[in-house]
VMD Tcl script that draws the C-alpha trace (Angstrom):
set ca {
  {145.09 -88.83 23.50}
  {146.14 -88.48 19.23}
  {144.56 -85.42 18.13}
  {144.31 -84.03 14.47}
  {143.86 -80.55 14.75}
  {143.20 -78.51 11.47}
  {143.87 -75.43 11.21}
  {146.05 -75.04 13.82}
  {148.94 -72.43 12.80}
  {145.56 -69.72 12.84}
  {144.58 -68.00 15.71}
  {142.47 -70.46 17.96}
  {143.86 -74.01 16.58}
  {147.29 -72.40 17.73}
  {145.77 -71.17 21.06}
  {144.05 -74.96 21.29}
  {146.96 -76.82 20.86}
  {148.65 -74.65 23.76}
  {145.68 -75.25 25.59}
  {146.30 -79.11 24.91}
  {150.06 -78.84 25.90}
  {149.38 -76.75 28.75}
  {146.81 -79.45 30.37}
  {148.17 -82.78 29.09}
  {152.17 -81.86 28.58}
  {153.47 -84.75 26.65}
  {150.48 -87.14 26.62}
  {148.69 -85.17 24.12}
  {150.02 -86.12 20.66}
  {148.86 -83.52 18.32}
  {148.87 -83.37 14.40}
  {148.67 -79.92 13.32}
  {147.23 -79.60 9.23}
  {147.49 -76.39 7.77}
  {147.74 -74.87 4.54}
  {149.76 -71.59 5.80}
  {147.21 -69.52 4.06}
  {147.52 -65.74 4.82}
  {146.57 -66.30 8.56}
  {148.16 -69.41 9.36}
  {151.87 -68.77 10.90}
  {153.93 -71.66 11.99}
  {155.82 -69.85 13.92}
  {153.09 -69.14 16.52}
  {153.51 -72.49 17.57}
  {157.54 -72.72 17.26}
  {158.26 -73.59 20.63}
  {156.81 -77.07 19.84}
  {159.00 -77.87 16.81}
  {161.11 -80.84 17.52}
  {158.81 -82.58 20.17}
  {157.95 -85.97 19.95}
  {154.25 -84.80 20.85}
  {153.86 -82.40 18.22}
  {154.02 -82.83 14.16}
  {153.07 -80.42 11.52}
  {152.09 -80.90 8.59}
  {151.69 -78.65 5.69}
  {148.44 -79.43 4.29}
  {144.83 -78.68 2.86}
  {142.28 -80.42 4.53}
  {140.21 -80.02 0.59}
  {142.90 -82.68 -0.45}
  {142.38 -86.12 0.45}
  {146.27 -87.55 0.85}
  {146.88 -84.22 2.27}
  {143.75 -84.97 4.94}
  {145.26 -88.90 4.30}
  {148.51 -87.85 5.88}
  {147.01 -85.86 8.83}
  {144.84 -88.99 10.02}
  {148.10 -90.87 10.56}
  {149.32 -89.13 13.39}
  {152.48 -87.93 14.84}
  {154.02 -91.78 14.74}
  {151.89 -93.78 11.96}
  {149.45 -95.11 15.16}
  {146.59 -92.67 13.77}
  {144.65 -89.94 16.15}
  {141.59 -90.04 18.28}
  {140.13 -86.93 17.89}
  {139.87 -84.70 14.57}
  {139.19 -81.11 15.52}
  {138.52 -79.13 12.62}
  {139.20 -75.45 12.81}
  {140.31 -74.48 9.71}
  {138.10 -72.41 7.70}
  {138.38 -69.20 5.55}
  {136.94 -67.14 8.31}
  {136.16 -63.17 8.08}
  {133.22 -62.00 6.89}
  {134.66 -59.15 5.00}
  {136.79 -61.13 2.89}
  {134.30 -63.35 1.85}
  {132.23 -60.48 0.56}
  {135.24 -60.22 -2.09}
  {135.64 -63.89 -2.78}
  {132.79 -65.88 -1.74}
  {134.64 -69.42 -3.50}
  {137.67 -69.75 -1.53}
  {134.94 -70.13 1.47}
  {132.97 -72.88 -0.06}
  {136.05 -74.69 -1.27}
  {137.67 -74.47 2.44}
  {134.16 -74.45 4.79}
  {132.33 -76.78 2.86}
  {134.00 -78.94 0.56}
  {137.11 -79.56 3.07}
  {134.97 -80.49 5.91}
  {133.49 -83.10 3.28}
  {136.79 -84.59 2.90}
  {137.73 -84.97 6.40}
  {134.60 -86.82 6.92}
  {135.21 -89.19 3.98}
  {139.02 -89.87 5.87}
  {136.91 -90.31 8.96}
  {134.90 -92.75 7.83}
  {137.97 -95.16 7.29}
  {138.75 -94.88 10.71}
  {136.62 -96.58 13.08}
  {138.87 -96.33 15.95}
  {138.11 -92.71 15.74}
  {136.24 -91.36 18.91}
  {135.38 -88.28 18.30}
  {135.47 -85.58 15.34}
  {134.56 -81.83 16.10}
  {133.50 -79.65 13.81}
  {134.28 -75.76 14.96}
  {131.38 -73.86 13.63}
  {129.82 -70.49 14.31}
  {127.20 -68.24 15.78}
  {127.25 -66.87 12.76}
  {124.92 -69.31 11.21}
  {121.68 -68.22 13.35}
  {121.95 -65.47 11.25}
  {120.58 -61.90 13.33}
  {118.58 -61.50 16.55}
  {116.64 -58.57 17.67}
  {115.80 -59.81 21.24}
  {116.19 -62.97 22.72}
  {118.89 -65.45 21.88}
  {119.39 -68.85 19.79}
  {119.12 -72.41 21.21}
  {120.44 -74.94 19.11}
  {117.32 -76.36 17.22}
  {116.75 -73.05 15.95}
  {116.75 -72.74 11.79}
  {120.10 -71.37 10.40}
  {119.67 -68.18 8.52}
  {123.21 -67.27 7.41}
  {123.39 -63.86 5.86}
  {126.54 -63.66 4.28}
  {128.93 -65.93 1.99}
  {131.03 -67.08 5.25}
  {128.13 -67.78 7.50}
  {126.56 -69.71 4.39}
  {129.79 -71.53 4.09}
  {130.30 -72.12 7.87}
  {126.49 -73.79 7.94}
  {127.20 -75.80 5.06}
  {129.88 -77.60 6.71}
  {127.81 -77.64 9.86}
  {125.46 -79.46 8.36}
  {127.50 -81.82 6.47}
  {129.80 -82.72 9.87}
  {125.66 -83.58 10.99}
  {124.68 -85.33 8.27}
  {127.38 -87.75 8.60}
  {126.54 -88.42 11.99}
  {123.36 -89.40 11.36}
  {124.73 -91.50 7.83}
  {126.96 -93.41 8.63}
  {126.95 -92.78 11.99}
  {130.38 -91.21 12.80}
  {130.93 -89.61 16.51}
  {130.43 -86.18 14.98}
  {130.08 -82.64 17.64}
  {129.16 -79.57 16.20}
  {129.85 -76.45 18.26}
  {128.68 -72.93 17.21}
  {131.02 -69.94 19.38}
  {130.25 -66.41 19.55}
  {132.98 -63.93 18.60}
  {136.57 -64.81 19.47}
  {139.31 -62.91 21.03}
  {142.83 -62.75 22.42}
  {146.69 -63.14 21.89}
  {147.67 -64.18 18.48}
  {144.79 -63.50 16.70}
  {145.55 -61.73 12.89}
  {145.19 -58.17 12.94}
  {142.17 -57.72 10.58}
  {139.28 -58.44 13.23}
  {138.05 -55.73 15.34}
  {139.97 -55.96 18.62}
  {143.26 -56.51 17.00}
  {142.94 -54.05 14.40}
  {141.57 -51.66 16.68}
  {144.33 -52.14 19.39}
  {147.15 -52.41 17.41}
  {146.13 -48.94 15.35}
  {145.48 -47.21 18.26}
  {148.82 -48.02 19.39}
  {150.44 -46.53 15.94}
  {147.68 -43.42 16.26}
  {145.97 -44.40 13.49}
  {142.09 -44.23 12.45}
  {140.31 -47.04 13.66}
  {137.94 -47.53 11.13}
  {134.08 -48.17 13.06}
  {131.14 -49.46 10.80}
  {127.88 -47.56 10.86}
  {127.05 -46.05 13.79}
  {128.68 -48.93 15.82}
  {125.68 -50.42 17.58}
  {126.13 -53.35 15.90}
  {126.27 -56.45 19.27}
  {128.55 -59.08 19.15}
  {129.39 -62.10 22.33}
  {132.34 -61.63 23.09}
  {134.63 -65.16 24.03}
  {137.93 -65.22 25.27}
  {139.78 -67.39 23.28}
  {140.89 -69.75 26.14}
  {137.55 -70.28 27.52}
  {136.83 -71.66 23.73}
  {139.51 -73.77 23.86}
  {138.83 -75.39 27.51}
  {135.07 -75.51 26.43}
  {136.16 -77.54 23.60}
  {138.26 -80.03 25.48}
  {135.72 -80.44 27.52}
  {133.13 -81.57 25.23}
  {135.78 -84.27 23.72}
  {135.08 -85.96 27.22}
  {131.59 -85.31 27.72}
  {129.64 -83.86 24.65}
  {126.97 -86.25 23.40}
  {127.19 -87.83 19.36}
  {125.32 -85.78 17.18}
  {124.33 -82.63 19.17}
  {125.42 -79.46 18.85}
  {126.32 -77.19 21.69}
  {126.57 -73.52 21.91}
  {129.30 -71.82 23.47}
  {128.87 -67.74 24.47}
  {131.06 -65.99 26.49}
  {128.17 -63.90 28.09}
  {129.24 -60.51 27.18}
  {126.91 -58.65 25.05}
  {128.80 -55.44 23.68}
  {128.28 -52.69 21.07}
  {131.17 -52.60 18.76}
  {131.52 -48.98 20.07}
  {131.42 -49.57 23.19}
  {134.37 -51.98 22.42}
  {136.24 -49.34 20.71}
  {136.14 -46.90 23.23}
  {137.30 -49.85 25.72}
  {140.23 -50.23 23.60}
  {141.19 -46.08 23.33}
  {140.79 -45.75 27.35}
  {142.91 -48.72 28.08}
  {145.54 -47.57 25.78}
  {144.79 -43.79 26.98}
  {144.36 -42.43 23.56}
  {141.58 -40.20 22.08}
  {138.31 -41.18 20.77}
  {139.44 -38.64 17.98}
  {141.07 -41.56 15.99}
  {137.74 -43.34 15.76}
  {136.69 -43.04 11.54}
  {133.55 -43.82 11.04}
  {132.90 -45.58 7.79}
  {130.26 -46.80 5.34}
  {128.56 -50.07 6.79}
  {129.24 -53.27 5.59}
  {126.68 -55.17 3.61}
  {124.35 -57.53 5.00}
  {125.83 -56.46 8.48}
  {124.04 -58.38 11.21}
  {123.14 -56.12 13.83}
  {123.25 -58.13 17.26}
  {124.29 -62.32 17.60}
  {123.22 -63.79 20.90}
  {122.81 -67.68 21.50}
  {121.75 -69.80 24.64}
  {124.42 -71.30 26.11}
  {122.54 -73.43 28.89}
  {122.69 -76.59 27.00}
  {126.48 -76.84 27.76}
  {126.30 -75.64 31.03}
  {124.19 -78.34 31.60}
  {126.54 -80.51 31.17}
  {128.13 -78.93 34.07}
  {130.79 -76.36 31.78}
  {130.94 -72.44 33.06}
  {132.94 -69.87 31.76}
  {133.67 -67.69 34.67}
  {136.24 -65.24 33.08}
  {135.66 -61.68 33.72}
  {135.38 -60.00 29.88}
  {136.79 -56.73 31.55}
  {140.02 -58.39 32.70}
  {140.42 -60.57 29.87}
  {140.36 -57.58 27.71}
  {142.91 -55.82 29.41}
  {145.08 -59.11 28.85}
  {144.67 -59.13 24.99}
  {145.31 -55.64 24.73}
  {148.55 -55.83 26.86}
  {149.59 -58.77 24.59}
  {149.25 -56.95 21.87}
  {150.89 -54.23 23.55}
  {154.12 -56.27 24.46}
  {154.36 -58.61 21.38}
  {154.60 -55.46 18.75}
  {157.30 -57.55 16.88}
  {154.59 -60.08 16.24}
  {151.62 -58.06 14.41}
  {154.29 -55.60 13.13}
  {155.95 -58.15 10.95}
  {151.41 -58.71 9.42}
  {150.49 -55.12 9.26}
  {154.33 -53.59 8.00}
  {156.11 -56.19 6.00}
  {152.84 -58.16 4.47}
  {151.98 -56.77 0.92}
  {148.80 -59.39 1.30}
  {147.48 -57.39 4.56}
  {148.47 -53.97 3.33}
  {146.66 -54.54 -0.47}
  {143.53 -56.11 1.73}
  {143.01 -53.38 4.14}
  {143.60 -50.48 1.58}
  {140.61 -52.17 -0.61}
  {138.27 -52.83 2.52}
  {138.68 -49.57 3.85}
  {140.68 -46.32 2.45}
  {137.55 -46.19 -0.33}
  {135.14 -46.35 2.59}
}
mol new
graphics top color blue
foreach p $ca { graphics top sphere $p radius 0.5 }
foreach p [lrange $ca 0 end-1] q [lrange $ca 1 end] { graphics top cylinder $p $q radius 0.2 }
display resetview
């Protein structure tokens, strides 16, 4: 199978294309766009370089020869499958610059489309959305045919390109899945999300800097059972629908945090509590019984995939080290989102 995958030098486009490697080995033939934006690191996928099976290109997917170039392939043949996962994606950055988001979440997935619609070889084209885009929950969780009621500029974003990925499906008719995961995490993800952050300053006895009073309930997905739910609905995800995917695990973000300090046997005296951010959403939670209909489960334990991602973290220092330490980008961010706080 050719695959485009965007986005793929960021955390879970790299972790998919290992995913990809790991399954197929050399009969996956994967295009990997990405425009090396603050989070994207080719090097995270550096034991590819060289393969026949693998090509990167340097790219945004909001420029058409760019998106042009991708659709190719690795040898000129074209691809198969576009998997779109690149997105400006943290909520607390788009709070500071809501534009990048649309220009990137909405206006890129609008160009990939427009490729795709040259291409009618082209059997399938996912569009990596989020939970996000349900907006909050009190009790209960969200099936897919419930409204979107994003909340902040990169939930807004996220459902505009939802809905544009669906509204091309229904146009002109392109073989178009939507899927909308819960929180991500594991190895290689950039240090500025919760778990990473929160690991890799506990290792380096630093504050880790909780929102609010930390009640605040996110799903929790390990990043591999993402990637193997994805590949799976590739083969049998129906045109047009959206699917869910939920990793089951309902935590408090301090209950997370506390996780992280016992596992790495420090004190819950470097929890900081900070000034809430705004328009927090206090608890996501969606229905995932429409894709395990299909006959997908995610049977991970969250516990013990946890304990992997901190123990990742915990013997790749060299890795998040050269983000948090060397990059003026990360160390002007985090001293504007939280040393005023």
């Amino acid at each position: 199978m050719r695959y485009l995958v965007t986005g793929g030098a960021g955390f879970i486009g790299s972790n998919f294309i290992r995913f990809l490697f790991r399954k197929y080995g050399e009969a996956a033939r994967v295009v990997n766009l990405d425009k090396l934006t603050y989070a994207g690191i080719r090097e995270n996928l550096a034991e590819f370089e060289g393969s026949p099976s693998y090509k990167f290109l340097q790219g945004d997917i909001a420029n058409a020869a760019d998106v042009a170039e991708g659709y190719k392939g690795t040898d000129g043949s074209g691809v198969d499958v576009v998997v779109n996962f690149a997105a400006e994606t943290h909520v607390d950055r788009s709070l500071m610059e809501a534009g990048t988001f649309i220009e990137t979440d909405v206006h890129g997935v609008l160009v990939l489309l427009e490729e795709a619609r040259k291409h009618a070889s082209l059997k399938r084209f996912v569009q990596i959305s989020t939970d996000e885009v349900y907006g909050s929950i009190a009790s209960g969780s969200f099936i897919e045919t419930d409204a979107l009621n994003p909340r902040n500029p990169y939930s807004a974003s996220k459902a505009g390109g939802d809905r544009m990925a669906y509204a091309y499906a229904q146009t002109y008719g392109l073989p178009v899945i939507v899927t909308r995961a819960s929180n991500n995490f594991g190895p290689w993800q950039y240090p500025e999300k919760l778990i990473p952050l929160f690991v890799t300053n506990a290792i380096d006895d630093l504050p880790l800097p909780l929102y609010g009073d930390g009640r605040n309930i996110r799903d929790w997905l390990f990043v591999d059972d993402h990637c193997a739910a994805i590949d799976f609905l590739i083969g049998h995800g129906e045109n047009s629908e959206t699917y869910n995917i939920g990793g089951g695990n309902e935590r408090e973000n301090r209950e997370i945090t506390s996780t992280i300090l016992r596992l790495l046997a420090k004190p819950d005296t470097l929890i900081r509590r900070v000034a809430d951010r705004t328009g927090h959403d206090r608890r996501y939670s969606i229905e995932t019984s429409k894709l395990e209909g299909l006959g997908f489960r995610i049977d991970r334990d969250f516990d013990e995939a946890l304990v992997r991602t901190v123990e990742w973290y915990r013997s790749n220092e060299g890795w998040w080290r050269a983000i948090k330490e060397r990059s003026a980008e990360f160390k002007e961010y985090y001293a504007k989102q939280y040393e005023k706080r």
